[in-house]
C-alpha positions in Angstrom: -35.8 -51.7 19.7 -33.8 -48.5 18.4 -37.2 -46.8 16.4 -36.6 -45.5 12.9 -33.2 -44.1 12.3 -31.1 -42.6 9.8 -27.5 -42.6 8.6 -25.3 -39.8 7.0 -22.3 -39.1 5.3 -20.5 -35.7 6.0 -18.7 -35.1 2.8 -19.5 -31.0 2.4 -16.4 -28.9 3.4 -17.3 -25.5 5.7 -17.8 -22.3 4.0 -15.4 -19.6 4.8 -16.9 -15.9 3.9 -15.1 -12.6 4.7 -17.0 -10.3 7.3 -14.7 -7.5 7.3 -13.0 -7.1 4.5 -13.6 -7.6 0.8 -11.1 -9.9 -1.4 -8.6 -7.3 -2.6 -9.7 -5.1 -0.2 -7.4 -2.5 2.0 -7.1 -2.3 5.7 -7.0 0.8 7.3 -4.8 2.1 10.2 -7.6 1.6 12.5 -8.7 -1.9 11.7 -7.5 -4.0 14.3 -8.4 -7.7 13.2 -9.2 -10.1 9.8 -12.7 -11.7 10.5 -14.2 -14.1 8.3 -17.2 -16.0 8.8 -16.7 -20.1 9.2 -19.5 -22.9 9.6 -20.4 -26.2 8.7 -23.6 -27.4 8.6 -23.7 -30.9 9.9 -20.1 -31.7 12.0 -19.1 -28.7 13.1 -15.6 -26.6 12.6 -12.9 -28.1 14.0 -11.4 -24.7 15.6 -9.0 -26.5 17.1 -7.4 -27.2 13.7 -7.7 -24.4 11.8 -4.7 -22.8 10.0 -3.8 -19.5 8.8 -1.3 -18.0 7.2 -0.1 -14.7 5.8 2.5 -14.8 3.3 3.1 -18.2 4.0 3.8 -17.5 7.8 1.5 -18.7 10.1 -0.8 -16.6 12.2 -3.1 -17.0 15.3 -7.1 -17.5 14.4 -9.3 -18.2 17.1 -12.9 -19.1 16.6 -15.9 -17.4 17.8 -18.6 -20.4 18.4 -21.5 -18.1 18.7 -21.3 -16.0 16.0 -19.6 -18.4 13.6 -16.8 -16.6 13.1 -12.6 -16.8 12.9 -10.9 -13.8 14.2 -6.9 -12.5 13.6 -6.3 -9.8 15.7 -3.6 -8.3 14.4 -2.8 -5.2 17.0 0.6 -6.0 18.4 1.9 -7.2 14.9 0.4 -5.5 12.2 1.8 -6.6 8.7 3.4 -4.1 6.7 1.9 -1.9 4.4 1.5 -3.4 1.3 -0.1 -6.7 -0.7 -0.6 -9.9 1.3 -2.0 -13.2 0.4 -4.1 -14.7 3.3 -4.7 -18.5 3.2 -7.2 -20.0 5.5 -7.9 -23.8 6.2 -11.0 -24.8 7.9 -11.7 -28.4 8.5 -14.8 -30.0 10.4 -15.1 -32.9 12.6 -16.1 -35.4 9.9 -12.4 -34.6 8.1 -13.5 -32.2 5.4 -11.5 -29.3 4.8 -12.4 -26.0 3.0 -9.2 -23.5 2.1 -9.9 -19.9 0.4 -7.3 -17.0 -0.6 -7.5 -14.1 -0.1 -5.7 -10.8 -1.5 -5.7 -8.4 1.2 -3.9 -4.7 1.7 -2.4 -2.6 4.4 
């Protein structure tokens, strides 16, 4: 006997918020790094899978499991000063994928 139990279908994307930054917002010479916040409430981020891009060229995120966050540090390669369009894509483990734009300055 398996008790009561209950079934359900994972079919809300993550939510991807910016920590440091504000859409359309400028980075200063002494920011370092492109945080954003990035959770799901019921499968999880897949961190393994998610995608970034800057100007259409891809760029290293790594996620932060304990605070919910996905980090681009950006020290060794800043971009140059100017408009860029950030993309992010973050999927979870149930195959639900959330992408956002951003406008961001240097």
């Amino acid at each position: 006997s398996f008790g009561k139990y209950a079934m359900m279908r994972d079919t809300t994307p993550p939510t991807i918020r910016t920590y440091n930054f504000v859409n359309g917002g400028t980075f200063s010479l002494k920011d370092r790094e492109v945080i954003l916040y990035a959770n799901d409430d019921f499968a999880g981020v897949h961190a393994n899978r998610i995608d970034g891009k800057m100007d259409g060229e891809w760029v290293p995120f790594r996620y932060d499991y304990k605070r919910d966050r996905i980090i681009y540090n950006f020290t060794r390669n800043r971009p140059p000063k100017g408009k860029h369009l950030l993309q992010v894509s973050v999927p979870d483990h149930a195959g639900n994928t959330k992408t956002k734009d951003f406008t961001v300055y240097f």
